[in-house]
Backbone as a chain_set.jsonl record, in Angstrom:
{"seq": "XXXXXXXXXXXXXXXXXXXXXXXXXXXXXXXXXXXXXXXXXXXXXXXXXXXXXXXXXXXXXXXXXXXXXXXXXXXXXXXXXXXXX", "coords": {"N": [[-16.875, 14.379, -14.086], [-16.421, 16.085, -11.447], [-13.704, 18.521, -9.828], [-11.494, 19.142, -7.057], [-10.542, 21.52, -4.785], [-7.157, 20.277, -3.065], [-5.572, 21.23, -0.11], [-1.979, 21.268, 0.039], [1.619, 21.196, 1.46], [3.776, 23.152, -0.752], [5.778, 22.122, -1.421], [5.496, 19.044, -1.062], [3.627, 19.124, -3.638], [5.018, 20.098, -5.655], [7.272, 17.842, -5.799], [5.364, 15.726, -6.078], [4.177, 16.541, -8.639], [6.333, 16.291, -10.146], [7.314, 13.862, -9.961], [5.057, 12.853, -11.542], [5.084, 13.993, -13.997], [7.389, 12.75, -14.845], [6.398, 10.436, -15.336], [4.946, 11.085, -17.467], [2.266, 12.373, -17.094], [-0.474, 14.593, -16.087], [-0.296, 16.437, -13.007], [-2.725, 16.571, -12.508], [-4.014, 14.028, -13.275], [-2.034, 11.988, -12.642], [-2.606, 11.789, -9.933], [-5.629, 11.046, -9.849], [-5.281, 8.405, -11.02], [-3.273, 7.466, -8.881], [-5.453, 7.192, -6.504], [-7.022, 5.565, -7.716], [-5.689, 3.591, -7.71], [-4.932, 2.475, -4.838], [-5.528, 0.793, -2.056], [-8.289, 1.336, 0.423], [-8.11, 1.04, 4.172], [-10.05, -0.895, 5.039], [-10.791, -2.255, 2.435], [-8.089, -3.081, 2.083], [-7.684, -4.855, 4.661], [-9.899, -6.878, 3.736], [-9.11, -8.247, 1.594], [-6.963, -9.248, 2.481], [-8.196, -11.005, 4.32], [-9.144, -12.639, 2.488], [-7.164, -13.891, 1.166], [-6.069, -15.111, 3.401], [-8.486, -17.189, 3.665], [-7.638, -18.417, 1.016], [-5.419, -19.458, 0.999], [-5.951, -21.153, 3.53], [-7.875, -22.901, 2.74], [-6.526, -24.222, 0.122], [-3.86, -25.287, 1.284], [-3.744, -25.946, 3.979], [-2.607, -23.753, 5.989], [-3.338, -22.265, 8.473], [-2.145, -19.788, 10.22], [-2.16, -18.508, 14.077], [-3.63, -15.607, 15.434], [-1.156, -14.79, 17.107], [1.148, -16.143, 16.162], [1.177, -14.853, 13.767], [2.059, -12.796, 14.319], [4.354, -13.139, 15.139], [5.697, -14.327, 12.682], [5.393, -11.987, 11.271], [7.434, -10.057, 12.895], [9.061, -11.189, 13.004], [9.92, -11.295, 10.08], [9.947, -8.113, 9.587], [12.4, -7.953, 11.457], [13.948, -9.371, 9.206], [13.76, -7.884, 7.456], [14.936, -5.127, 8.103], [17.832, -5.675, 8.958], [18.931, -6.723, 6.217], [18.555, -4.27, 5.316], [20.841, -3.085, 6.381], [20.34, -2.043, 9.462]], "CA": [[-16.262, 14.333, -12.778], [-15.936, 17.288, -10.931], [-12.624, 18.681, -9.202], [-11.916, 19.813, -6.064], [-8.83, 21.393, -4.558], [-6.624, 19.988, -1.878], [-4.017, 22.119, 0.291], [-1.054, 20.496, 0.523], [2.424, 21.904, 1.531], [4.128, 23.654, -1.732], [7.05, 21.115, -1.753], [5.009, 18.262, -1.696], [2.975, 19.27, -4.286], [6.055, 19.994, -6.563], [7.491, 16.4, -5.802], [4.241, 15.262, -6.696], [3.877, 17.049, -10.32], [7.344, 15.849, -10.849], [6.689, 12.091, -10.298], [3.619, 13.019, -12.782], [6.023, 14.833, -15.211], [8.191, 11.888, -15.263], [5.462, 9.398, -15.643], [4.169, 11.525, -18.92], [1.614, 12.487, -16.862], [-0.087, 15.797, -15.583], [-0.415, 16.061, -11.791], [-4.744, 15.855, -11.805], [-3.757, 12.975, -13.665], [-1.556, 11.407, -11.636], [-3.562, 11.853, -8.464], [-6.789, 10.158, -10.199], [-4.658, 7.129, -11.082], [-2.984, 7.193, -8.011], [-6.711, 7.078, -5.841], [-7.82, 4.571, -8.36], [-4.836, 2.133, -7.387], [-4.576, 2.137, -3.908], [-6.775, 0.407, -1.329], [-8.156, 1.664, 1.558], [-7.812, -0.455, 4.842], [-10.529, -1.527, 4.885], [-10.592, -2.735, 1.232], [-6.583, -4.596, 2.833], [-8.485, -5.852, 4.97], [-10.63, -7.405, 2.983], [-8.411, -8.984, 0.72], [-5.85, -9.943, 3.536], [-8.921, -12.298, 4.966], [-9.639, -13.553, 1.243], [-6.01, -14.217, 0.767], [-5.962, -16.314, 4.507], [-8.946, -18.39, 2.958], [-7.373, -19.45, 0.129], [-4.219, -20.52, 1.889], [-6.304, -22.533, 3.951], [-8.19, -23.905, 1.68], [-5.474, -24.657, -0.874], [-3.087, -26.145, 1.775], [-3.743, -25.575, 5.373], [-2.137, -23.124, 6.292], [-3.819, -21.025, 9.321], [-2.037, -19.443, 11.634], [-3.168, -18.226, 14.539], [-2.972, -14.08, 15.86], [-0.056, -14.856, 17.713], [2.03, -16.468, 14.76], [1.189, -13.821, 12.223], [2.921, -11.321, 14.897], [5.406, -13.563, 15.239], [6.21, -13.847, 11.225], [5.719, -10.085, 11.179], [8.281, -9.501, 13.541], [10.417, -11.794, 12.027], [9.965, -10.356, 8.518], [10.625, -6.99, 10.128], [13.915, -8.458, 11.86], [14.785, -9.513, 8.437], [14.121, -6.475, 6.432], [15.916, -4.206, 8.757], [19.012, -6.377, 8.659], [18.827, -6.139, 4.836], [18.616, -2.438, 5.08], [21.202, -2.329, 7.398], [20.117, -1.038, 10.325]], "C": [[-15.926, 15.764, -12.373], [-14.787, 17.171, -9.991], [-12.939, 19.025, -7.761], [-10.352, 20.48, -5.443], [-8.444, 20.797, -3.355], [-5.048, 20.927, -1.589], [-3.307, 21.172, 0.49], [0.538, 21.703, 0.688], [3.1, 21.923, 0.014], [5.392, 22.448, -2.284], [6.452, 20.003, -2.057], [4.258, 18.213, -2.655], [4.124, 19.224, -5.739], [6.871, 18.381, -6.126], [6.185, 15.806, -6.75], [4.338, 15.389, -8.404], [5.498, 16.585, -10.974], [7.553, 14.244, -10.982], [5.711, 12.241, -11.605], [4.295, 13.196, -13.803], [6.548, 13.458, -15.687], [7.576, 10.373, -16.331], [4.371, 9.708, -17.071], [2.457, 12.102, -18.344], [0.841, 13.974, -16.063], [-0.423, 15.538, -13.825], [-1.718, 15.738, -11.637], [-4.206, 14.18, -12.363], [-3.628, 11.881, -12.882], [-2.148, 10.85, -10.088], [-4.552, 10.818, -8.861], [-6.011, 9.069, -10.046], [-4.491, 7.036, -9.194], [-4.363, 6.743, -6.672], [-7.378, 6.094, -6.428], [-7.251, 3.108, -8.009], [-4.762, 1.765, -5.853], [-6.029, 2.193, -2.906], [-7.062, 1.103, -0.403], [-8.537, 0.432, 2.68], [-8.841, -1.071, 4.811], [-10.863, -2.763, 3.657], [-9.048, -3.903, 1.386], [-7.142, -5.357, 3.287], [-9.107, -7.133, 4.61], [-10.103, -8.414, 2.004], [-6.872, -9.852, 1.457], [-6.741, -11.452, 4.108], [-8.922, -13.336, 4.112], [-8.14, -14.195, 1.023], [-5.583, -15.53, 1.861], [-6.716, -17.594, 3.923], [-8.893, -19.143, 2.326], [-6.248, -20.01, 0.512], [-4.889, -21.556, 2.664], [-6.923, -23.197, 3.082], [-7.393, -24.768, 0.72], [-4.089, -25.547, -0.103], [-3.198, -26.246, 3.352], [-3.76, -25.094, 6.162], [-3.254, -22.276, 6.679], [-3.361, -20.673, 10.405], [-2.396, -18.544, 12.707], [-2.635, -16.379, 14.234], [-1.186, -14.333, 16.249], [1.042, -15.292, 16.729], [2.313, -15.669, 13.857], [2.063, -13.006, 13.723], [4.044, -11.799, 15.016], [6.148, -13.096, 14.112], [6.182, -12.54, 11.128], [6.738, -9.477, 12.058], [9.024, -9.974, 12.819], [10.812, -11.018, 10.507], [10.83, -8.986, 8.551], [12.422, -6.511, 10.412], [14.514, -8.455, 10.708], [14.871, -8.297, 7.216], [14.673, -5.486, 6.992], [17.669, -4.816, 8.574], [19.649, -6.328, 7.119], [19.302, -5.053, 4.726], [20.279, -2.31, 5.727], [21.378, -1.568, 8.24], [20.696, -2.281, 11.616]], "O": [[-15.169, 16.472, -13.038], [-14.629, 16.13, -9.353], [-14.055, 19.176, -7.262], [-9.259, 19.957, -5.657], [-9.315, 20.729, -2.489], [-4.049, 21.19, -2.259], [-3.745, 20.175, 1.063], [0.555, 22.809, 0.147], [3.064, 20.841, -0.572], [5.678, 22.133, -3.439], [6.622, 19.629, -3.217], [3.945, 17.037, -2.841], [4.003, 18.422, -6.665], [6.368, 17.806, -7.092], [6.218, 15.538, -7.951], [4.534, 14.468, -9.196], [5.714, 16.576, -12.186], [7.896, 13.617, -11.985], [5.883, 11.543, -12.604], [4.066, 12.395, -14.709], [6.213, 13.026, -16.79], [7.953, 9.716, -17.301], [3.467, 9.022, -17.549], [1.552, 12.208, -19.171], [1.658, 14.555, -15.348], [-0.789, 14.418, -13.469], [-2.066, 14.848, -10.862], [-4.106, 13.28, -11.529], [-4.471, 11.074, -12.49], [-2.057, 9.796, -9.459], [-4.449, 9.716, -8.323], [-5.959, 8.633, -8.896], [-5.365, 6.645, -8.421], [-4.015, 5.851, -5.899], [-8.343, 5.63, -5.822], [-7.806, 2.01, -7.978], [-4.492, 0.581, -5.651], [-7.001, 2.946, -2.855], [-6.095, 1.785, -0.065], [-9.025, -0.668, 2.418], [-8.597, -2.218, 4.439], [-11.126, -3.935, 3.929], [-8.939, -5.06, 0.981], [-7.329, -6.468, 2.792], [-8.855, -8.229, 5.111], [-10.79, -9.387, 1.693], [-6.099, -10.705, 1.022], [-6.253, -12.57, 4.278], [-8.794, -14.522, 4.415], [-8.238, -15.336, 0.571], [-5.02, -16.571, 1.522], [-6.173, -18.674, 3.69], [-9.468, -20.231, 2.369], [-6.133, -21.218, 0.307], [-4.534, -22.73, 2.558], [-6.384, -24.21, 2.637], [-7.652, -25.964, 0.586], [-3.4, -26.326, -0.761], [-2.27, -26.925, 3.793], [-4.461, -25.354, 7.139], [-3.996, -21.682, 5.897], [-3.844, -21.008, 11.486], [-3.064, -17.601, 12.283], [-1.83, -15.917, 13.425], [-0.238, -13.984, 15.546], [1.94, -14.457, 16.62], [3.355, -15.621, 13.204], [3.189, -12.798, 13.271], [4.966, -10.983, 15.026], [6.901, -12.123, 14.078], [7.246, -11.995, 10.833], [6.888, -8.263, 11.922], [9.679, -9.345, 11.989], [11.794, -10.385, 10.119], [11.867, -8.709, 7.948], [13.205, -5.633, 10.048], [15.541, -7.779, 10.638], [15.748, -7.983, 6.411], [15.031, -4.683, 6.131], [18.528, -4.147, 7.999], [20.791, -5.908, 6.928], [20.345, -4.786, 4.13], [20.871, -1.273, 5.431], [22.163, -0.619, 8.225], [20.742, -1.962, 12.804]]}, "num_chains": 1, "name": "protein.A"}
Protein backbone atom coordinates (compact mmCIF):
# COMPACT_ATOMS: atom_id res chain seq x y z
CA UNK A 1 0.00 0.00 0.00
CA UNK A 2 1.37 3.13 -0.76
CA UNK A 3 1.01 6.49 1.36
CA UNK A 4 0.11 9.68 0.56
CA UNK A 5 0.07 12.89 2.56
CA UNK A 6 -2.93 14.92 3.53
CA UNK A 7 -2.80 18.73 4.76
CA UNK A 8 -4.77 19.17 7.48
CA UNK A 9 -4.76 22.08 10.06
CA UNK A 10 -1.84 21.38 12.82
CA UNK A 11 -4.43 21.10 15.69
CA UNK A 12 -6.45 18.73 14.09
CA UNK A 13 -3.87 16.60 13.26
CA UNK A 14 -2.57 16.59 16.94
CA UNK A 15 -6.18 15.69 18.24
CA UNK A 16 -6.07 13.11 15.79
CA UNK A 17 -2.57 11.34 16.84
CA UNK A 18 -3.87 11.67 20.30
CA UNK A 19 -7.15 9.69 19.82
CA UNK A 20 -4.51 7.19 18.03
CA UNK A 21 -2.11 7.41 21.06
CA UNK A 22 -4.88 6.58 23.30
CA UNK A 23 -6.25 3.82 21.23
CA UNK A 24 -2.50 2.12 21.27
CA UNK A 25 -2.39 3.14 18.00
CA UNK A 26 -0.07 5.24 15.63
CA UNK A 27 -1.85 8.01 13.69
CA UNK A 28 -1.26 6.16 9.82
CA UNK A 29 -2.79 3.58 11.76
CA UNK A 30 -5.56 5.05 13.03
CA UNK A 31 -6.57 6.80 9.83
CA UNK A 32 -6.47 3.30 7.82
CA UNK A 33 -8.85 1.81 10.39
CA UNK A 34 -10.75 4.74 10.58
CA UNK A 35 -11.38 4.76 6.32
CA UNK A 36 -11.88 1.09 6.62
CA UNK A 37 -14.93 1.61 9.11
CA UNK A 38 -16.85 4.24 7.87
CA UNK A 39 -19.30 4.26 4.95
CA UNK A 40 -19.59 6.51 2.36
CA UNK A 41 -23.17 7.83 1.47
CA UNK A 42 -23.61 6.18 -0.90
CA UNK A 43 -22.61 2.83 0.71
CA UNK A 44 -25.70 4.54 3.81
CA UNK A 45 -27.56 4.63 1.30
CA UNK A 46 -27.39 1.46 0.36
CA UNK A 47 -27.85 -0.18 3.46
CA UNK A 48 -30.61 2.34 4.66
CA UNK A 49 -32.79 0.83 1.50
CA UNK A 50 -31.68 -2.86 2.55
CA UNK A 51 -32.59 -2.13 6.08
CA UNK A 52 -36.35 -0.58 4.73
CA UNK A 53 -36.70 -4.06 2.89
CA UNK A 54 -36.31 -6.08 5.60
CA UNK A 55 -38.69 -4.14 7.80
CA UNK A 56 -41.10 -4.61 5.22
CA UNK A 57 -40.68 -7.78 4.62
CA UNK A 58 -40.38 -8.97 8.22
CA UNK A 59 -43.45 -6.93 9.38
CA UNK A 60 -44.82 -4.27 7.20
CA UNK A 61 -43.58 -1.59 8.04
CA UNK A 62 -43.21 1.12 5.04
CA UNK A 63 -43.47 4.39 5.52
CA UNK A 64 -43.85 6.73 3.16
CA UNK A 65 -41.19 10.10 2.39
CA UNK A 66 -43.33 12.17 4.30
CA UNK A 67 -43.42 9.95 7.58
CA UNK A 68 -39.72 9.27 7.66
CA UNK A 69 -39.41 13.30 7.86
CA UNK A 70 -41.87 13.28 10.15
CA UNK A 71 -40.07 10.53 12.61
CA UNK A 72 -36.86 12.42 11.84
CA UNK A 73 -38.11 15.48 13.09
CA UNK A 74 -39.54 13.94 15.87
CA UNK A 75 -36.38 12.03 16.82
CA UNK A 76 -34.59 15.35 16.43
CA UNK A 77 -37.31 17.09 18.79
CA UNK A 78 -36.47 14.37 21.12
CA UNK A 79 -32.77 14.35 21.10
CA UNK A 80 -32.48 18.03 21.52
CA UNK A 81 -34.74 17.98 24.55
CA UNK A 82 -32.44 15.26 25.98
CA UNK A 83 -29.49 17.44 25.35
CA UNK A 84 -31.11 20.21 26.69
CA UNK A 85 -31.45 22.62 24.35
Amino acid sequence: MSDANVRIPEEAKDRLAAIAAAEGLSLRAYLARLAETMLTPSERAERAEKARAALKDWNGYAPTAAEERDLDSELDRRLAEAAGQ
